[in-house]
N, C-alpha and C positions, 0 to 999 in steps of 0.2 A: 563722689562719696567722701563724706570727711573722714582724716589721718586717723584713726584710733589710736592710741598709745601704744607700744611694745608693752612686753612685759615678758621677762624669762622666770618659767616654770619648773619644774622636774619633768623628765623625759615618764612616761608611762609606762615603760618599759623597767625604768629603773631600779625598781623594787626586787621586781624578780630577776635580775642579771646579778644585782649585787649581794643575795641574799642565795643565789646558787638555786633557782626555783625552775629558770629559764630551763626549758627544752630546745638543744640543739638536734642535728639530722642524728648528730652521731650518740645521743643517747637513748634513741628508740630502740627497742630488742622486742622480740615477739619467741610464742614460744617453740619447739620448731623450725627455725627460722634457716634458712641455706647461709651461707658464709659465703662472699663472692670472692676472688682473686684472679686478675685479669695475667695473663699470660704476655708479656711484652717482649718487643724485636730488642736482640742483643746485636743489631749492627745499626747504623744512622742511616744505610744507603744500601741498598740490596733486592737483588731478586731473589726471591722463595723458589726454591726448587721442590722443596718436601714440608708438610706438619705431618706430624706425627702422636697424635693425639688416642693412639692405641691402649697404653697403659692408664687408660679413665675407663675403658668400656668395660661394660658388666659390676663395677665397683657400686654395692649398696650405697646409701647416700651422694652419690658424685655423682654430677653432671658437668659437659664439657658441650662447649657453643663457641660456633666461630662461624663465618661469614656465612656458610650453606644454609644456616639456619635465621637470616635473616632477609626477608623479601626487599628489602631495597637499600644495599649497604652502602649509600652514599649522606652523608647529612651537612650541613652547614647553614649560618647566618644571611649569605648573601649569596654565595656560590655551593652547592650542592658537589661540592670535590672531597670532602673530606669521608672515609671510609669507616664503618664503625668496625672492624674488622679489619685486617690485610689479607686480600688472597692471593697477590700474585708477586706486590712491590713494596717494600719497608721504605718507607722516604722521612722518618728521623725515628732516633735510637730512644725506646721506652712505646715504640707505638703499639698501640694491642692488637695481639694475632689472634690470641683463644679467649676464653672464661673459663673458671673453675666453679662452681657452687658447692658445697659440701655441708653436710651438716655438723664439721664443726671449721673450727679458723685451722687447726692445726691437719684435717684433710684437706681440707682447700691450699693451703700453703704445699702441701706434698706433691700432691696430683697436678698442681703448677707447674713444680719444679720438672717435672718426670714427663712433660710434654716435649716434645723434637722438634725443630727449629732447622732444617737445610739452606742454607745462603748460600748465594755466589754477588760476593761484594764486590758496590760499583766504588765508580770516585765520591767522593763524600764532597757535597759543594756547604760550607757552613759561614764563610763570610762575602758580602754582596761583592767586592771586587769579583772574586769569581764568579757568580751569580749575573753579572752584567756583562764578562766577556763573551764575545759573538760567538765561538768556537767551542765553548764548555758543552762539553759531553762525556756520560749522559747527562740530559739538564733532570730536573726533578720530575717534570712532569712534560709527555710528550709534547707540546706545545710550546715548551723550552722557559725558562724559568720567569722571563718577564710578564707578569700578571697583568698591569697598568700600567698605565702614563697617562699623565693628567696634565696636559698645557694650558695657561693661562697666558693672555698679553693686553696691556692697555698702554695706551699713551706710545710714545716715542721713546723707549728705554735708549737705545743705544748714542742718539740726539742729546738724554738726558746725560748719560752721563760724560759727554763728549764737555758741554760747559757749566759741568758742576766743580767748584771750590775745592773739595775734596771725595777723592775717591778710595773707599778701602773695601778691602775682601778676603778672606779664609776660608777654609775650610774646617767641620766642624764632625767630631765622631760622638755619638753615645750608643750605651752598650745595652744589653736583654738583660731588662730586669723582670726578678717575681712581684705576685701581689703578697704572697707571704703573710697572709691571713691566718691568724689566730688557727681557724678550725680550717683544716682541709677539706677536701672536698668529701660529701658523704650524704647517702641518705638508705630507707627501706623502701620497701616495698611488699605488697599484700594484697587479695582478693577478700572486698566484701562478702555479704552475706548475700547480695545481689549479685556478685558474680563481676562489679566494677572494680577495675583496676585500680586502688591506690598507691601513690609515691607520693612522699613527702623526702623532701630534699631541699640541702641549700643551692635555692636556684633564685634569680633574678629576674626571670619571664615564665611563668609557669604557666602559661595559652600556648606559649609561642612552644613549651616543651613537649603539652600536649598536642600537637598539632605534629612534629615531628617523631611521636612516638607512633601513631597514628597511621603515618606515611611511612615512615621507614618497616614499621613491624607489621602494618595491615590490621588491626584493631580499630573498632569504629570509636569516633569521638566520645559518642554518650558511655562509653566503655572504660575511657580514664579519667581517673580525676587527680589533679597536679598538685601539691600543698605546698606550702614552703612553712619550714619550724621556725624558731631562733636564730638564725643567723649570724655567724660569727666571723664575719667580714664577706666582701665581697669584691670593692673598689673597681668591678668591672668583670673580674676572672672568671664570677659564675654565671655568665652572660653566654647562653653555649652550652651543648651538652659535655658533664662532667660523668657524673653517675647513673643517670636518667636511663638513658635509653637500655645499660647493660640492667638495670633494676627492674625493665619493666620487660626485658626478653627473657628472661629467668621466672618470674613469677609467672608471668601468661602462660609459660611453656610447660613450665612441673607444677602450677597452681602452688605452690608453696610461700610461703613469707621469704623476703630477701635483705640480706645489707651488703652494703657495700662502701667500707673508708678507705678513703688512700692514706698512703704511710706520707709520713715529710717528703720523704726520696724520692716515693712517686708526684707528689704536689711539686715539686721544685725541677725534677726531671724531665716531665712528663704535660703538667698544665700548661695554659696561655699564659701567654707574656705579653711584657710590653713592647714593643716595638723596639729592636736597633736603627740605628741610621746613622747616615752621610748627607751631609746638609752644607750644599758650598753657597756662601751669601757675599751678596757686592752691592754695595752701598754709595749713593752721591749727595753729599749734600753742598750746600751755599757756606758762603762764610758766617752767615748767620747761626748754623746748625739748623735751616729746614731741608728735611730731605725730598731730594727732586725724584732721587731712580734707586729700583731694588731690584736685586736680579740672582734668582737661585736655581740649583738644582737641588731635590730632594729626595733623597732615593732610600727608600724605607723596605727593610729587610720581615717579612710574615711567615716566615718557616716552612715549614712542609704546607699549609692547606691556608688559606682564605681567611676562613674565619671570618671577624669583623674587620680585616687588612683594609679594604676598599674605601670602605666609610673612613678607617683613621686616617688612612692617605689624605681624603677629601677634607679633611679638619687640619691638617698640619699643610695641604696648600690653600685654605683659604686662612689661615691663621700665619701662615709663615711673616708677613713682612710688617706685625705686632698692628696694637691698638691705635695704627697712623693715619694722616691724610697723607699719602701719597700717588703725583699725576701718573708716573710711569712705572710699570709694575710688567716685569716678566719670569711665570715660576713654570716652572717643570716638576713636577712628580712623579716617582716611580717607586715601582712595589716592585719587589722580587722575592720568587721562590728562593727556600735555600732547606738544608739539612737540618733542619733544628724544629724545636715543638712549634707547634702555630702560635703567630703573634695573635692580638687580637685587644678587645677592650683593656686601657688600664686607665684608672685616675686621669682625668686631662686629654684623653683619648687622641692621641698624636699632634699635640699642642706643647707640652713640654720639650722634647725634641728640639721644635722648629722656636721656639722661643729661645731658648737657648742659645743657638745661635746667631737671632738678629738681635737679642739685647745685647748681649758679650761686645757685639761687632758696634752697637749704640755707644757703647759704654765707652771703647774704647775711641771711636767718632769726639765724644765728649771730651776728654782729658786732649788730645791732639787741639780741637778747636778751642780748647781753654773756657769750656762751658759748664757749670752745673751739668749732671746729668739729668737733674730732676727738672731743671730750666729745658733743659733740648726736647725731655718728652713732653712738655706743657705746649711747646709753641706747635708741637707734631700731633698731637692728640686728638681723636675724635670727638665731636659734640654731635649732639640732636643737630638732625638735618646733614649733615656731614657725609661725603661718598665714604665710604671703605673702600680698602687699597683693590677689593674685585669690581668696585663699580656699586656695591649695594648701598641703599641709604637708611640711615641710622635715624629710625621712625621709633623707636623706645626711648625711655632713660639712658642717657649716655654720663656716668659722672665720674668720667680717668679725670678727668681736668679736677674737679674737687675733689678726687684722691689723692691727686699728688701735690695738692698744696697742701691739705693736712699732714702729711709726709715730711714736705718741705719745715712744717713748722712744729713736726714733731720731737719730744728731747732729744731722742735717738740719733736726728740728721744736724741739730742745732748743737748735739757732742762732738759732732765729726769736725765743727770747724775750730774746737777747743784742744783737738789733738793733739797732744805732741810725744803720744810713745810711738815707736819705730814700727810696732811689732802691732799694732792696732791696726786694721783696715776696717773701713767703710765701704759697702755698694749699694746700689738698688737697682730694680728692673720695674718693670709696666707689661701689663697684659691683659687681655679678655680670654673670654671664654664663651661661646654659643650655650643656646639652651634649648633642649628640642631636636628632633631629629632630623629637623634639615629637607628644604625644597626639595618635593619630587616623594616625599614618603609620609603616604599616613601617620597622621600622630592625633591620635583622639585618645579620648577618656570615656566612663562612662560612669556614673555614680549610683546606689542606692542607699536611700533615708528611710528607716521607718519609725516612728513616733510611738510609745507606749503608755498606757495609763496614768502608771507611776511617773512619769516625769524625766524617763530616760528614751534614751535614742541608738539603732542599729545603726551603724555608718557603714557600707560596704562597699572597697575598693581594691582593685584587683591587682593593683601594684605590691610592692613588695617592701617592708622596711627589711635595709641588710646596716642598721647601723646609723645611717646617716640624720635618724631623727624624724622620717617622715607622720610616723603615728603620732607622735608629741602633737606633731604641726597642726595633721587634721583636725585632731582631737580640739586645740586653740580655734583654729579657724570656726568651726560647727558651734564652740560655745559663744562665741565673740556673735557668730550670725544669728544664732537661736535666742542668745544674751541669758545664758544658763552656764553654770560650773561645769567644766570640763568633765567633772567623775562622773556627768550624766551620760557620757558618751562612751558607749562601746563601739569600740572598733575591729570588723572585718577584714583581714588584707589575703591574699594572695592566693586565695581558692577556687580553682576554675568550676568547683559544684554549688559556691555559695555566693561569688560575686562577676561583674560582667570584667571583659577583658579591656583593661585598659593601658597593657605595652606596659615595656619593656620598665624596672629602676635604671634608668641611665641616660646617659644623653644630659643632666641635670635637666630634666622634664619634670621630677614627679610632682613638686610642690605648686609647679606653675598650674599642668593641665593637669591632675586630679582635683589640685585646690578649686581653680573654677567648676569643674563638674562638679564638686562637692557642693558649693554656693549654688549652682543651678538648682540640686536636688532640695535645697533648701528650699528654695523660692518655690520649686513646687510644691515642697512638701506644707508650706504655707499657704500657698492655693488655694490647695485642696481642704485644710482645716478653715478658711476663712468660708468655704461655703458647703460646710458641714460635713464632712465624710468624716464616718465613724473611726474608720481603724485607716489613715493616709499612709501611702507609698510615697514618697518623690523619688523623682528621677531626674537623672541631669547630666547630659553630654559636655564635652567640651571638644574645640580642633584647634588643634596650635596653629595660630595664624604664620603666613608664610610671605617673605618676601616678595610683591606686586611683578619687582621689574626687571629679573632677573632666572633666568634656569642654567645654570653653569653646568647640571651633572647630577645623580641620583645623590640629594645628603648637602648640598652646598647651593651657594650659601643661605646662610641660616636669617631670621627676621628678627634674633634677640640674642645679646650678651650679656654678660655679667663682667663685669671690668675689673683688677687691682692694682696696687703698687705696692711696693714692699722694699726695706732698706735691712740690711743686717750690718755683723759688726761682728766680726772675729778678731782673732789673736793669732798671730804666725809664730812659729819656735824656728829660730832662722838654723837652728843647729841637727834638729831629726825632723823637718819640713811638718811636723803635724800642724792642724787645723782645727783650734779648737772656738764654735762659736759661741761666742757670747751672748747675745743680741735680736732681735728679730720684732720690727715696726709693721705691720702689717693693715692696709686698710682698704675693705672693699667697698665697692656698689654694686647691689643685690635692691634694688627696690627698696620698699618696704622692708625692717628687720621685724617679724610680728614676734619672735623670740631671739633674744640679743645672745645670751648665755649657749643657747646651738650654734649661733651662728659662731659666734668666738670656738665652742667645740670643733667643729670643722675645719675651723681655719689651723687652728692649732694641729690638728691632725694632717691635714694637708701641708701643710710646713715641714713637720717630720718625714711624711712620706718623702719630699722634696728634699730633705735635706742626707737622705740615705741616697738619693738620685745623683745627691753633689760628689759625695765625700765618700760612700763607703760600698752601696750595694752594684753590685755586676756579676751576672752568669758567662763563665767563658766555655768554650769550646773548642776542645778539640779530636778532629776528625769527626765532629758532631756528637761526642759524648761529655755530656756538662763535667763541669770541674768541681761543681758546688752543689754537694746532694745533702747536706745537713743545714742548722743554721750557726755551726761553730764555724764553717765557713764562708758560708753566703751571709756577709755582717749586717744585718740591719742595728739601726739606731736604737739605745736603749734611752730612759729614761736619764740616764746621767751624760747621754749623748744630749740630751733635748735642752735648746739656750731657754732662754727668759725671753716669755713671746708676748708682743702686746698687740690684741686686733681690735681696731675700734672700725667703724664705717661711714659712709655718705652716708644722708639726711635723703631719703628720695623716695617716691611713688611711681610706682609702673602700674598706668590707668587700665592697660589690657589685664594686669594679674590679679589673681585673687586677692582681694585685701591689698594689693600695691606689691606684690612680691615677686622678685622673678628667683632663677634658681640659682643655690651659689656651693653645691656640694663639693664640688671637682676647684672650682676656681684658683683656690689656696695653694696648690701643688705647681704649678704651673711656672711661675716665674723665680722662685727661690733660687734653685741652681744657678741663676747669672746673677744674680742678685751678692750671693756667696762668690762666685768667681771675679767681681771687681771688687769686694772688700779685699780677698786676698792677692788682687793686682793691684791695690793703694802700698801694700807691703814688700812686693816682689814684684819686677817687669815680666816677668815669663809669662810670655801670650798663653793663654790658657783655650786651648780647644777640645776639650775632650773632656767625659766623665766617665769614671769618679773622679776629682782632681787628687791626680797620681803625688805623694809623699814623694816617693822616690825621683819624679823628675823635680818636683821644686829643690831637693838636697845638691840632687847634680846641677844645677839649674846654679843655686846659689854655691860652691864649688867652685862651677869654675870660673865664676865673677870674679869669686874671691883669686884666685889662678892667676887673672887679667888684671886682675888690684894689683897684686904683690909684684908682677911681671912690671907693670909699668913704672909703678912706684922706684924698681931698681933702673 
């Protein structure tokens, strides 16, 4: 297929977001309508001895719902452990015991309040050291808190690093962060005229919600129907039921209209997170700087329940030992329970973590061997044809190598060696990122096209835009195939009554397999007009192709990456440790860019996400009840936080993807944190392992340098 040109458009969506027209979850209202307020554990760790949910009964407008009244109170992504209710064990503090409905906010808020709660609190396990001792008890869940373990081994590690040049290793912490989305979590709920169930909510799989509404509540499929509104953010967090299932056990039950928003404090308290972890990496290379042997533990901390835990483990040990060729390769992964809200999808899906810390550990490989760092990951980098450090072969686009020359010979890194303030650092890192949801797990699409009179076109696809641009995308793709202006094209997305189910927004899947199914439905719908059907359907599947020669585990490894490099450039204040960045060079490979102006949106948004990752964002805990229930204290990056970011890209075609494109939503977040951590170790030696990078140890850090300056000096 010949290259077609990019061309960046305006988002379709843009009109009405910026002109306030856009319909989010939380501006539906109906009239009539219940008020929902879920009833939450005020301990992190406890057995229930008593509810007490007396003072709701016989109250006009109120109703009160809790486990008895739901036939199957188990729900989850992968593992079926999480409770939509508690009836017996609180295992982290905000988890929901009752519901309130009320017909208004201010009985719903009462009737909350005035429900009883009897504990008898256990030990509260909230950081993996205790989570991984042999002895902890009680663990979180009868079966003791260890989830997983995921071993990996190829090659002769120990051999390797017995006659490698240099060997180095650390140990590496980062902390639970939120996704901290604009709109929290929120949606209604109501019965047709027909007597089916609708929710419209911000959700990211609305099949897959259907389907669990289904099961858990005993309502037949053809009985709900799933919507997804406006969206206002998602980055992974509404992957999972949020509001869903309490929206649709309230309405089924009093037939009434329902809503239901959480406050910040419950979004921040109470939502999926990003994974914590403990990531110890050992590294061998030659005097060259090629690396021979990489050797980790990974021990990733998923809260009270499952969730998406499994899957991100499996991403963060096949992504742990970066975008290398390396022979010997030994990783360990472990998931543990602990007291805290369930980890579960974020940005980068347990890839930022494990990067982290085998770039840091690159980085500092590089200044020891007195190498370029963007030289050490050239000579280490994968290309077409290439094993991956699991043994898989890189049958796609592979272009880190032409990212990191354009890197190499960008102003940004061409400044770094014109240097000479004290107080400037330079770093950069190297990464990929899978696309798809990974060997061993259905991943298809399914498309419909229908052609009209006038000269316009139905597109309906069952994914979800939460942001990332995908409508824009289709919208190009269908006119570029049809070779008609985009405004012919209306587009369908996320309704299980009007379009087929085509999985999950995540995984960065959507643009790869819906875009081909969208191209199929084309080709049919071409078909069919080239040999006359009056009023043409098209149809058009697509299956993510899958790695030939490998099954490591349900989710890994994957048969396509998206690859980047990235260089920054801060400023250190050697006197109050602050971090302010300046700088940020960023350039990916994503195939095909069929719109340049998204793809730089992206990147730039993923940068920021990343750079709250570095510097500023962390949930702590203690005894399992968070620290950070506002956003005056959970700091996310604002706009005068954000440097001056320039993303430009490879030049490439990926022959499997629609139009040459593979996916590149998440990619951008992923490697910035180390990136940031060697510019501010060109400034300061203090081994940096840990985020957010602490102010407070670079002052003491620099301190007591200064201590051992003046000490020596006399």
């Amino acid at each position: 297929m010949p290259h077609a040109s990019s061309c960046s458009v305006p988002r379709v969506d843009a009109l009405e977001k910026v002109t306030g027209k856009a319909v989010y979850p939380s501006d539906y209202s109906f009239p009539d309508m219940l008020h929902l307020r879920i009833v939450r554990a005020t301990e992190a760790h406890a057995r229930i001895k008593k509810i007490d949910t007396d003072s709701c009964l016989g109250i006009e407008g109120v109703y009160c719902f809790c486990a008895a009244d739901v036939r199957e109170n188990l729900f989850g992504n992968i593992i079926k452990d999480q409770p939509l209710f508690v009836k017996d064990k609180v295992r982290f503090y905000g988890e929901p015991i009752a519901l309130i409905a009320a017909d208004t906010p201010e009985k719903a808020d009462r009737y909350a309040e005035l429900v009883q709660v009897e504990y008898e609190p256990l030990q509260v396990i909230d950081n993996l050291k205790e989570a991984s001792e042999a002895n902890c008890s009680p663990s979180v869940h009868d079966k003791g808190n260890l989830l997983l373990h995921l071993p990996f081994r190829k090659g002769e590690v120990e051999e390797a690093f017995s006659q490698s040049f240099l060997v180095i290793e650390d140990t590496f912490t980062v902390p639970v962060v939120d996704h901290a989305y604009l709109e929290m979590e929120a949606g209604v709920s109501y019965l047709d005229e027909t007597g089916v169930l609708n929710i419209i909510a911000g959700t990211q799989n609305p099949f897959y919600d259907r389907e669990e509404i289904a099961r858990c509540l005993d309502i037949p499929l053809d009985k709900i129907r799933m919507r997804t509104a406006t969206i206002g953010g998602g980055f992974g967090g509404k992957d999972g039921n949020t509001v869903q299932l309490f929206l649709a056990l309230v309405t089924w039950q009093t037939k009434r209209a329902a809503r239901l928003v959480f406050t910040r404090e419950e979004s921040l308290s109470t939502s999926y997170k990003r994974h914590a972890a403990k990531i110890e990496v050992k590294l061998g290379l030659d005097s060259a700087g090629l690396i021979k042997a990489y050797q980790a533990v990974l021990q990733y901390d998923t809260g009270a329940y499952a969730a998406l835990g499994p899957a991100v483990l499996g991403l963060g040990v096949e992504h742990a030992s970066g975008p290398y060729v390396i022979p010997n390769v030994q990783i360990d992964g472990y998931l543990y329970y602990t007291n805290k809200p369930p980890a579960s999808a974020m940005r980068g899906f347990g890839v930022p973590q494990a990067a982290f810390a085998v770039e840091t550990l690159l980085n500092r490989a590089a200044k020891i061997l007195g190498l370029d760092p963007i030289k050490l990951r050239w000579q280490n980098a994968l290309f077409k044809g290439a094993e991956g450090s699991l043994g898989q072969k890189m049958e796609h686009t592979v272009g880190l190598k032409d990212a990191l020359e354009l890197l190499e010979n960008s102003w940004l890194w061409r400044e770094r060696v014109q240097n000479t303030d004290p107080t400037i650092g330079y770093g950069m890192a190297a990464g990929y990122l899978s696309c798809g949801l990974g060997k061993g797990i259905p991943d298809s699409a399914k498309v419909k096209i229908e052609a009209f009179q006038d000269g316009t076109y139905d597109v309906r696809i069952g994914t979800v835009e939460i942001g990332q641009g995908s409508s824009t995308l289709f919208a190009q793709l269908a006119a570029e195939k049809l070779n008609v202006p985009k405004e012919r094209i209306r587009l369908i997305m996320g309704d299980t009554a009007l379009t087929y189910d085509s999985g999950s927004t995540a995984a960065s899947r959507t643009s790869y397999i819906c875009g081909n199914a969208l191209l199929k439905a084309i080709d049919d719908l071409k078909r069919q007009k080239k040999i006359g059907v009056l009023n043409p359907i098209g149809i058009g599947e697509a299956v993510f192709p899958e790695e030939r020669q490998l099954d490591l585990g349900i989710g890994w490894p994957h048969s396509m990456y998206t690859f980047i490099a990235q260089a920054a450039k801060v400023r250190v204040n050697r006197l109050t440790g602050e971090i302010e960045l300046l700088d940020v060079f960023a350039v990916t490979e994503a195939g095909r860019v069929i719109n340049p102006v998204a793809l730089e949106g992206q990147i730039h948004g993923g940068v920021v996400m990343g750079v709250g990752y570095a510097l500023t964002e962390q949930l702590d805990f203690r005894q399992g009840k968070p620290q950070q229930t506002s956003l005056s204290t959970y700091l996310l990056p604002t706009s005068l936080d954000s440097p001056n970011i320039e993303a430009v890209s490879v030049s490439a075609y990926e022959e499997s993807g629609p139009l040459g494109l593979k996916g590149a939503a998440e990619v951008g977040t992923i490697v910035i944190s180390p990136a940031i951590a060697a510019a501010v170790n060109e400034v300061i030696e203090l081994p940096i392992c840990e985020l957010p990078i602490s102010r407070q140890r670079i002052t003491d850090y620099l301190s007591n340098t200064a201590k051992v300056v003046v000490t020596g000096g006399n």
